[in-house]
Structures are given as structure tokens and as C-alpha cells.
C-alpha positions as CSV (number, residue, x, y, z in Angstrom):
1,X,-11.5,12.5,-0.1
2,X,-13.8,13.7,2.4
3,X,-12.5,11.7,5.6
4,X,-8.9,11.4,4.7
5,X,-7.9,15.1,3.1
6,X,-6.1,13.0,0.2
7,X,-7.6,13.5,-2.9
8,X,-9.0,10.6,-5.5
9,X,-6.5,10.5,-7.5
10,X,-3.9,10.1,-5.3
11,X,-5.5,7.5,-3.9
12,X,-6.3,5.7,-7.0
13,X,-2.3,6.4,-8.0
14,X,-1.5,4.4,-4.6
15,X,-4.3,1.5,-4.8
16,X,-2.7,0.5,-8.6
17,X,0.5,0.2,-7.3
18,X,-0.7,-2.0,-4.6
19,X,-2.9,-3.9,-6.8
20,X,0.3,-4.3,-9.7
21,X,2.1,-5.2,-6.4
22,X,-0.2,-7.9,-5.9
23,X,-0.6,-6.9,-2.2
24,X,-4.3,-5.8,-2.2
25,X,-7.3,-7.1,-4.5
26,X,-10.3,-5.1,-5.9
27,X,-13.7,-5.8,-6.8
28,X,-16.0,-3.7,-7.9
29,X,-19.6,-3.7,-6.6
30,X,-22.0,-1.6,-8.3
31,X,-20.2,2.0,-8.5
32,X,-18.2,1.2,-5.9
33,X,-14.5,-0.5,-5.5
34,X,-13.6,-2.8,-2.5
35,X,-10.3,-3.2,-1.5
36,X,-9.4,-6.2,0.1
37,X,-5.7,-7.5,0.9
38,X,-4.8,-10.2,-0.8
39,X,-1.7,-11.3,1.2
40,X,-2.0,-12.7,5.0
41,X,-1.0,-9.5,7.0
42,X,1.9,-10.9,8.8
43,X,3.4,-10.6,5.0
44,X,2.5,-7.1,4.6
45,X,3.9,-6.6,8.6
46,X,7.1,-8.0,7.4
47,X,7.5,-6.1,4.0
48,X,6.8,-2.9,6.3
49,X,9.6,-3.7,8.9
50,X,12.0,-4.5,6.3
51,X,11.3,-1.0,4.0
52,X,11.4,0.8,7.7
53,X,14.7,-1.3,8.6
54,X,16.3,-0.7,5.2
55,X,16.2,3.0,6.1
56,X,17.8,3.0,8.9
57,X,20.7,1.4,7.4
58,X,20.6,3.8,4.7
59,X,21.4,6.9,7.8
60,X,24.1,4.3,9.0
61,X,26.1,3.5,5.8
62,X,25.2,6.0,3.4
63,X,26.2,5.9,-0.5
């Protein structure tokens, strides 16, 4: 895409998992699609810190 340097259909590839994730809604408005989240962001915040702190125990105890 023209501002972010990732193409469409990555993008699209991401926004369905978000949307199957339930995390974000979208509604389409003429040709367009907004994206809104559809969880209060201290959720998503949490769900972030807890993917970024599961790595980090990954490095300590790995499999």
C-alpha cells in the first residue's frame, strides 16, 4: 500500500485473522472498508504483553 510499503493482500491476510479473532470489526462504506477494534484496548494491551512475555520465556526455558 502506498503509505505503509505492505502490499493489499497482506494486509487483507492480517485484517481476517483479526476479524476471525474477533479483535477488530469491519464495515464497509461504499468501496471502502473501516476497521474498527472491537475489544476495549486495555484487552488488546494485555494480549500484546502476554505474546511479548511468552517469548521471553521461550529464550529462558527452551523446548
Amino acid at each position: 500500500m502506498k503509505y505503509t510499503g505492505v502490499s493489499a493482500s497482506t494486509i487483507n491476510w492480517h485484517m481476517k485473522r483479526l476479524i476471525d479473532a474477533r479483535l477488530v470489526n469491519a464495515k464497509r462504506e461504499a468501496q471502502f472498508v473501516r476497521y474498527e477494534l472491537a475489544v476495549e484496548k486495555e484487552r488488546v494491551l494485555k494480549l500484546l504483553i502476554i505474546q511479548e512475555f511468552g517469548k521471553g520465556l521461550q529464550k529462558l526455558y527452551p523446548k
